[in-house]
DRENDO-1510 file (C-alpha; in Angstrom, 1 decimal, always signed):
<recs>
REC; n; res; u; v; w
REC; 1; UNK; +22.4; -64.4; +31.4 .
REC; 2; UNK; +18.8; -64.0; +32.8 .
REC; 3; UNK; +20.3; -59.7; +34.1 .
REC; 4; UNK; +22.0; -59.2; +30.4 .
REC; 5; UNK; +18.2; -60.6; +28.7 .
REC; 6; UNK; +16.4; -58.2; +31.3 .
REC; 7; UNK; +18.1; -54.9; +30.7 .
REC; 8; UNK; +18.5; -55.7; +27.1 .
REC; 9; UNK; +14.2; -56.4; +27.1 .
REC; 10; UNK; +14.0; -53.2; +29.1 .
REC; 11; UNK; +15.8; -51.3; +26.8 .
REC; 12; UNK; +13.6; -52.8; +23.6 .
REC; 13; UNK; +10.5; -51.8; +25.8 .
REC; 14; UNK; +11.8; -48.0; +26.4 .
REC; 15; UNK; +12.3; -48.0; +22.9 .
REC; 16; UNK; +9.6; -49.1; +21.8 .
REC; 17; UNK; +7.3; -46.9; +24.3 .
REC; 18; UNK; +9.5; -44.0; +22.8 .
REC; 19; UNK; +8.9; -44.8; +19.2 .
REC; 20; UNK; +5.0; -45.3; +19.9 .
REC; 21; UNK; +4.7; -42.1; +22.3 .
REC; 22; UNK; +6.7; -40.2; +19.1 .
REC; 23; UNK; +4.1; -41.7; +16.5 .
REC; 24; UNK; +1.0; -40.7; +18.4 .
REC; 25; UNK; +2.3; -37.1; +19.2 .
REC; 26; UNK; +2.8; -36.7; +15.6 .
REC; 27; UNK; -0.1; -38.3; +14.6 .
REC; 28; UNK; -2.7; -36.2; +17.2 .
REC; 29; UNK; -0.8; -33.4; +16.3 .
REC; 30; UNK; -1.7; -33.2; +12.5 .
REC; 31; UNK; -5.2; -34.4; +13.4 .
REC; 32; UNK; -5.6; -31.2; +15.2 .
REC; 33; UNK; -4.2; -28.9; +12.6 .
REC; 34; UNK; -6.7; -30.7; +10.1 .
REC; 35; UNK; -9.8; -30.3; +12.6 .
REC; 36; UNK; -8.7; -26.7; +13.4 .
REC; 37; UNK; -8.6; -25.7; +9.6 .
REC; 38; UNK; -12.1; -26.7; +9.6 .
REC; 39; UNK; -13.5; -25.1; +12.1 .
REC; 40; UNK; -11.5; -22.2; +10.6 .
REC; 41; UNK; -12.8; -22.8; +7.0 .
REC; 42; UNK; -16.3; -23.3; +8.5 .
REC; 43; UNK; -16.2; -19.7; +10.2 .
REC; 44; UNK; -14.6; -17.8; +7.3 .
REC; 45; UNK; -16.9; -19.5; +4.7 .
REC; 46; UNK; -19.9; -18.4; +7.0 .
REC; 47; UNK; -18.6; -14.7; +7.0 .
REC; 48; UNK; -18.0; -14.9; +3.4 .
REC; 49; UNK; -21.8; -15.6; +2.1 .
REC; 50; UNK; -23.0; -13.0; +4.8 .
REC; 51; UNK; -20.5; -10.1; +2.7 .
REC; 52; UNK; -21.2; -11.5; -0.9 .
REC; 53; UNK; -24.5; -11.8; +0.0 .
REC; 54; UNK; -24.7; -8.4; +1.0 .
REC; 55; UNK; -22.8; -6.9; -2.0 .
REC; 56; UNK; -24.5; -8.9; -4.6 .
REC; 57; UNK; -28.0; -7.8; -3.3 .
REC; 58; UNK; -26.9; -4.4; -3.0 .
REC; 59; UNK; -25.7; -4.4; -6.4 .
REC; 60; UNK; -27.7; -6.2; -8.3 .
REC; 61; UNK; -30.8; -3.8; -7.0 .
REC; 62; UNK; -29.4; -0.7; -8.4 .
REC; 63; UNK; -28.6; -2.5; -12.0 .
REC; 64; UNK; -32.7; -3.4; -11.8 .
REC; 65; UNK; -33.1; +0.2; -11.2 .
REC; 66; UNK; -30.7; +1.7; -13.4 .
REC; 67; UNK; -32.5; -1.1; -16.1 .
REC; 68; UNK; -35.9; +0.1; -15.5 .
REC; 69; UNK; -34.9; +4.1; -15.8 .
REC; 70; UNK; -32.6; +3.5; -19.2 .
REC; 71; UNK; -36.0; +1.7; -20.8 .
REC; 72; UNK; -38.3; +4.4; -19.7 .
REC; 73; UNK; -35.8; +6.9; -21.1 .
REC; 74; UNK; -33.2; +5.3; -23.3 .
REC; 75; UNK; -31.9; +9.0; -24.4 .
REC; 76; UNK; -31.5; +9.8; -20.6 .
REC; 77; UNK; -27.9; +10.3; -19.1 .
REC; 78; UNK; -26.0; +7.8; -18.1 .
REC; 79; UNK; -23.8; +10.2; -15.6 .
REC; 80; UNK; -26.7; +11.5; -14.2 .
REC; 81; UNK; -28.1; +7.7; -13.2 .
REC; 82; UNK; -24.5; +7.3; -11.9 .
REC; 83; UNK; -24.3; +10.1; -9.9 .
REC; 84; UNK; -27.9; +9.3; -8.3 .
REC; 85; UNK; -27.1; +5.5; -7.5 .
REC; 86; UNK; -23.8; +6.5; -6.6 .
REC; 87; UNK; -21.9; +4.3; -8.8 .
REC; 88; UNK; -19.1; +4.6; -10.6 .
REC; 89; UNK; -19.6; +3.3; -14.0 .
REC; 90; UNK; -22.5; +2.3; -16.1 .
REC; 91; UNK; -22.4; +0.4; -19.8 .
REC; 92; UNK; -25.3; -0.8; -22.6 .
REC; 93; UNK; -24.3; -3.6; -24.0 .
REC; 94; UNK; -25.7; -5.0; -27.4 .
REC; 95; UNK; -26.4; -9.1; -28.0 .
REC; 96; UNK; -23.1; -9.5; -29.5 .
REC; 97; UNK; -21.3; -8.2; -26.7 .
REC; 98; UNK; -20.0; -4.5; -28.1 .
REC; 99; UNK; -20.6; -2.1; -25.6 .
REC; 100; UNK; -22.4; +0.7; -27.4 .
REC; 101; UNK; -23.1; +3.1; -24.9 .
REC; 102; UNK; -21.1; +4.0; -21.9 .
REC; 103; UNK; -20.0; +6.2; -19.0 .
REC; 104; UNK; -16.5; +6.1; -20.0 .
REC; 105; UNK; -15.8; +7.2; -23.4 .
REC; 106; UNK; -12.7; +5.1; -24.2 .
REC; 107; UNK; -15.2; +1.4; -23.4 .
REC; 108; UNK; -17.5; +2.7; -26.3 .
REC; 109; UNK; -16.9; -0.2; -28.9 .
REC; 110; UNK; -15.2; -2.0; -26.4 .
REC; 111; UNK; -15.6; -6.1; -27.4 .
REC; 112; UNK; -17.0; -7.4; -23.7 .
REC; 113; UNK; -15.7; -10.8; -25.8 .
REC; 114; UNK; -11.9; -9.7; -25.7 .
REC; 115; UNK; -11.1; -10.5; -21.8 .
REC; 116; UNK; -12.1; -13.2; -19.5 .
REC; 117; UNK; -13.4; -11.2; -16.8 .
REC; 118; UNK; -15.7; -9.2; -19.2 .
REC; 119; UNK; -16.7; -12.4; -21.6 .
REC; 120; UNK; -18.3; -14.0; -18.3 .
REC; 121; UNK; -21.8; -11.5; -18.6 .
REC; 122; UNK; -21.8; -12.4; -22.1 .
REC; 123; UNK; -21.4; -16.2; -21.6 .
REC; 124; UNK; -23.6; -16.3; -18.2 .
REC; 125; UNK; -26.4; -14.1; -19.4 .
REC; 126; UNK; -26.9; -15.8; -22.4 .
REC; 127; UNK; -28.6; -18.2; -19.8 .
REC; 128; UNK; -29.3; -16.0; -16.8 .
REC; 129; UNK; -31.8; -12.9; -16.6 .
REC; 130; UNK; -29.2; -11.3; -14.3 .
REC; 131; UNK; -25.7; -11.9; -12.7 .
REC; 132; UNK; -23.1; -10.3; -10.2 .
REC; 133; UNK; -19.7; -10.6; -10.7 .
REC; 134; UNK; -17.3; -11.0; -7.7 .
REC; 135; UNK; -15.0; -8.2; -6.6 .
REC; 136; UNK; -12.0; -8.7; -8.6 .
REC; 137; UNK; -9.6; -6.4; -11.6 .
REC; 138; UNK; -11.4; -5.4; -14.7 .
REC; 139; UNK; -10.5; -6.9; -17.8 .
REC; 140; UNK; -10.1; -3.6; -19.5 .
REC; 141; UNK; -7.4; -2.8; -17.4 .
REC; 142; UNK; -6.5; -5.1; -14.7 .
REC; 143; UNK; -5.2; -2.6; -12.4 .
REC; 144; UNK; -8.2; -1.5; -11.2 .
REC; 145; UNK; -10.4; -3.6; -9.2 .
REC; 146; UNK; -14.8; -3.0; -9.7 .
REC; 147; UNK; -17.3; -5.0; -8.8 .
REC; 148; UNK; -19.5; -5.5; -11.5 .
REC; 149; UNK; -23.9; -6.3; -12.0 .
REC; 150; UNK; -25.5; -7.1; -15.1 .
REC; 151; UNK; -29.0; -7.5; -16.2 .
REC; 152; UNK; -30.5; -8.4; -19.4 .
REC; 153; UNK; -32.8; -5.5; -21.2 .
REC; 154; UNK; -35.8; -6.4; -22.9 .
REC; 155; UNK; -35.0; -5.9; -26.3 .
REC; 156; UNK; -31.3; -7.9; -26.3 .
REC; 157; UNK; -27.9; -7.5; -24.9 .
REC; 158; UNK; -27.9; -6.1; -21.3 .
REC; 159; UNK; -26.9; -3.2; -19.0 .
REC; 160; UNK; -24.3; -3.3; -16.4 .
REC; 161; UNK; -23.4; -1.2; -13.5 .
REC; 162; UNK; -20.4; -0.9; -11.6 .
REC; 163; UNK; -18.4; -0.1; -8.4 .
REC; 164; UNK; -15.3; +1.1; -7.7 .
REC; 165; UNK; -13.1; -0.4; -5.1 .
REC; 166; UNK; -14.0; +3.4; -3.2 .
REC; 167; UNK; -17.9; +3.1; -4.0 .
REC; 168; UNK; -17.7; -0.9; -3.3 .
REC; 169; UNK; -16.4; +0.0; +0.6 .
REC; 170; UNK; -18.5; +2.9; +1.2 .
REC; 171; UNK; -21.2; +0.9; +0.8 .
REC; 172; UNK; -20.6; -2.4; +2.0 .
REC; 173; UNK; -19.0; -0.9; +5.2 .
REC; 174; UNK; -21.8; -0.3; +7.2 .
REC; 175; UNK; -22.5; -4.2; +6.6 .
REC; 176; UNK; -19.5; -5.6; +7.3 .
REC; 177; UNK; -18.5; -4.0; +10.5 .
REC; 178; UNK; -21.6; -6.2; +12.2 .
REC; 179; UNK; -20.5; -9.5; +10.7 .
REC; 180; UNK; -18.7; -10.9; +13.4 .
REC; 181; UNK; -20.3; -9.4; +16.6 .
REC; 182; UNK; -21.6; -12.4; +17.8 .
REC; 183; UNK; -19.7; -14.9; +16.0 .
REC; 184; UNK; -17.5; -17.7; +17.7 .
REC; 185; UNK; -15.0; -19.7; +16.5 .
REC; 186; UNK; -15.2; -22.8; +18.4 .
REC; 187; UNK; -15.4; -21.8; +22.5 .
REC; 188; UNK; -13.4; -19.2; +22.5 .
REC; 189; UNK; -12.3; -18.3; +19.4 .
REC; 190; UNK; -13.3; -15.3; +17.3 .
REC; 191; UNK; -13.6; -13.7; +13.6 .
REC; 192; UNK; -12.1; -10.2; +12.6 .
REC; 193; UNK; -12.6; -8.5; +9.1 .
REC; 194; UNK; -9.7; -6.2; +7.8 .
REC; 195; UNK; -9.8; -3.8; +5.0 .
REC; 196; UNK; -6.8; -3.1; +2.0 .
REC; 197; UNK; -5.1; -0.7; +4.6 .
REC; 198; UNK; -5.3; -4.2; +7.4 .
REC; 199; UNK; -7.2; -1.9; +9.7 .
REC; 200; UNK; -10.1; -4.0; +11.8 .
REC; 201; UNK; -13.3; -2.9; +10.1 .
REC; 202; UNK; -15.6; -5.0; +12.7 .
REC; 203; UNK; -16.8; -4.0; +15.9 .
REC; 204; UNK; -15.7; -6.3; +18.2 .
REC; 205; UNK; -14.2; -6.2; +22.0 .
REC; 206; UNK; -13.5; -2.4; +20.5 .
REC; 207; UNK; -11.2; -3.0; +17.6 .
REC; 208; UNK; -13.4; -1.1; +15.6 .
REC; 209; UNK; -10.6; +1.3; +13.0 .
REC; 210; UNK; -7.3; -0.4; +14.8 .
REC; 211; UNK; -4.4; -2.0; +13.4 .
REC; 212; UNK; -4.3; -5.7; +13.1 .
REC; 213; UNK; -1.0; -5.3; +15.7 .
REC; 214; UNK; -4.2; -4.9; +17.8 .
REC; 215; UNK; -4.8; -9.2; +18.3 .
REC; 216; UNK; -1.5; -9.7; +17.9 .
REC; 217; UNK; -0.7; -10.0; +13.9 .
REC; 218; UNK; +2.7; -7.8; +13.8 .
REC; 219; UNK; +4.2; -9.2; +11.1 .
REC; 220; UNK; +2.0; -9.8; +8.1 .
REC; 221; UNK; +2.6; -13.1; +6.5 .
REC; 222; UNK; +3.7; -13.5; +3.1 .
REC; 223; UNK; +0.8; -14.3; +1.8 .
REC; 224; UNK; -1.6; -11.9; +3.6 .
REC; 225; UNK; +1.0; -9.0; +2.2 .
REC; 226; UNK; +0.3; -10.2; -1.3 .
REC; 227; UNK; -3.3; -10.3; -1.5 .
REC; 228; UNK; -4.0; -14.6; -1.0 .
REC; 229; UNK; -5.3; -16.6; +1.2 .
REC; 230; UNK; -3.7; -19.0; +3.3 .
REC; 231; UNK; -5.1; -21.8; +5.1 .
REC; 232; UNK; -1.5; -22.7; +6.7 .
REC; 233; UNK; -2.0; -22.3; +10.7 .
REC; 234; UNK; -0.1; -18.7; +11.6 .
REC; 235; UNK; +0.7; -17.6; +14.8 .
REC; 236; UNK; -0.1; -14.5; +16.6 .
REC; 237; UNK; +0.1; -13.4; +20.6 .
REC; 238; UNK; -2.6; -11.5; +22.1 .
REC; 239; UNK; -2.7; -10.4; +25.8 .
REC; 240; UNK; +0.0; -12.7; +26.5 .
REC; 241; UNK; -1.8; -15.7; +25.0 .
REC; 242; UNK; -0.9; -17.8; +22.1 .
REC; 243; UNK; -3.6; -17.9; +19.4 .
REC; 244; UNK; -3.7; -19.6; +15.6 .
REC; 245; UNK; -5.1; -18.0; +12.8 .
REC; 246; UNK; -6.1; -18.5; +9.1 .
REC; 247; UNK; -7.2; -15.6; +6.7 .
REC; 248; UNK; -9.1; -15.5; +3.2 .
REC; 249; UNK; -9.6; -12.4; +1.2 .
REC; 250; UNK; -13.2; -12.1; +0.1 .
REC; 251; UNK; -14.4; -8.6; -2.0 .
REC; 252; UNK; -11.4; -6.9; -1.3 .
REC; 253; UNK; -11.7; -7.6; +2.8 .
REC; 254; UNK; -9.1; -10.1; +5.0 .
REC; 255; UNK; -11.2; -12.1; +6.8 .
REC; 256; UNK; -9.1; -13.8; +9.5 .
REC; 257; UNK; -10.3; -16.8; +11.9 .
REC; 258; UNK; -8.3; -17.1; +15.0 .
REC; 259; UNK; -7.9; -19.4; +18.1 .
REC; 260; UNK; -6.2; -19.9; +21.3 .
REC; 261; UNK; -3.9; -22.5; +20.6 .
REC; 262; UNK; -4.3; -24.0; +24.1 .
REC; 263; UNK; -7.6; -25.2; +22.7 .
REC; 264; UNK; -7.0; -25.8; +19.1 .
REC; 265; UNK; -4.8; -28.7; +20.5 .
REC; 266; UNK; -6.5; -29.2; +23.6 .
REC; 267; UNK; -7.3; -33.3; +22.6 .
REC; 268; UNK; -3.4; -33.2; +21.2 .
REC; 269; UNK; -2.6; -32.6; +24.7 .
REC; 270; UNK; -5.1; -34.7; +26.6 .
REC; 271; UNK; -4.1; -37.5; +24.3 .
</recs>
């Protein structure tokens, strides 16, 4: 009787020991995905005020220019202030909203009211001297993406300037391939910016204009393939090594955070 209780108590303890070793596994390993996507979110947020921050100054300074030079000379061209601030597009707007002058004859009239991307100015300069628009498809025709500045002139409605997803890269280029030279995610982590072609656009470790096959990403995920950002954990091999990655797309770029996954579950594993 006492063998038969024994074994049968053993077995209850290996059991049990399984069931609780299962649990924690499980348990360790979601709190390491969840402190992982923050450090990845923490990284890729960092990146992302460093390139709107960029753009928007950029931007914003030629509208102020572009401003001053249409009130010294309201019968001046708007092609030839495009052409100088190398810009793409420029228009007047009235108080109501109508743009009334423009570097594209077919927004002349144009009801800035009519679409969601264009009614923000209106709304947000109605309280605002100035604003910057992120990088994203015009409401006039949503196929094509700009990046749009606005300021208000001094005798009602406002002026706004715009890029073109060309013009927007040219300049912000020069910017964003110093972004993550120094940057670390976690010990030995790291942070790579991709353009629309998902060629590396950042000089780092000498990816500088190569594929993102370079660390590892072969396959483009789903998500990454249509334009979104993902903050699943993906997987990607580099030099042999394992590695984890997130990406978010921020003015037009893929800005992936990545990982060796040895460390990203380094307290999994020591638990």
């Amino acid at each position: 009787i006492a063998n038969t209780f024994q074994r049968r108590l053993l077995g209850c303890i290996v059991i049990a020991y399984l069931i609780t070793s299962s649990f924690t596994l499980i348990l360790q390993n979601g709190m390491a995905k969840i402190e992982t996507q923050e450090i990845f979110t923490t990284a890729i947020n960092d990146v992302e005020t460093d390139i709107n921050g960029k753009s928007n100054d950029h931007l914003l300074d030629i509208a102020k220019d572009v401003k001053e030079e249409y009130e010294n000379d309201p019968s001046a061209s708007l092609m030839d202030l495009v052409n100088q601030y190398g810009i793409v597009e420029i228009n007047v707007v009235d108080s109501d909203g109508i743009i009334m002058k423009s570097t594209e004859s077919d927004s002349i009239n144009y009801d800035m009211k009519s679409k969601e991307q264009s009614k923000e100015f209106v709304d947000v300069l109605k309280e605002k001297d100035s604003f910057v628009q992120k990088y994203s498809p015009r409401g006039k025709d949503s196929s094509e993406w700009r990046k749009y500045a606005a300021i208000n002139l001094s005798d009602g409605g406002f002026i706004q300037v715009g890029y073109s997803a060309e013009h927007f890269h040219e300049i912000l280029d020069e910017y964003v391939v110093d972004f993550t030279k120094n940057r670390h995610v976690g010990t030995s982590g790291f942070v790579a910016i991709c353009d629309e072609t998902y060629t590396i656009v950042t000089d780092r470790d000498g990816y500088l204009g190569a594929p993102l096959s370079t660390i590892g990403i072969n396959e483009l995920p789903d998500e990454m393939r249509e334009g979104k950002t993902s903050t699943e954990l993906n997987d990607a091999y580099i030099n042999g090594a394992k590695y984890t990655y997130v990406f978010k797309f921020v003015e037009g770029y893929c800005i992936i955070a990545s990982m060796p996954e040895a460390e990203a579950m380094f307290m999994r594993d020591a638990s």
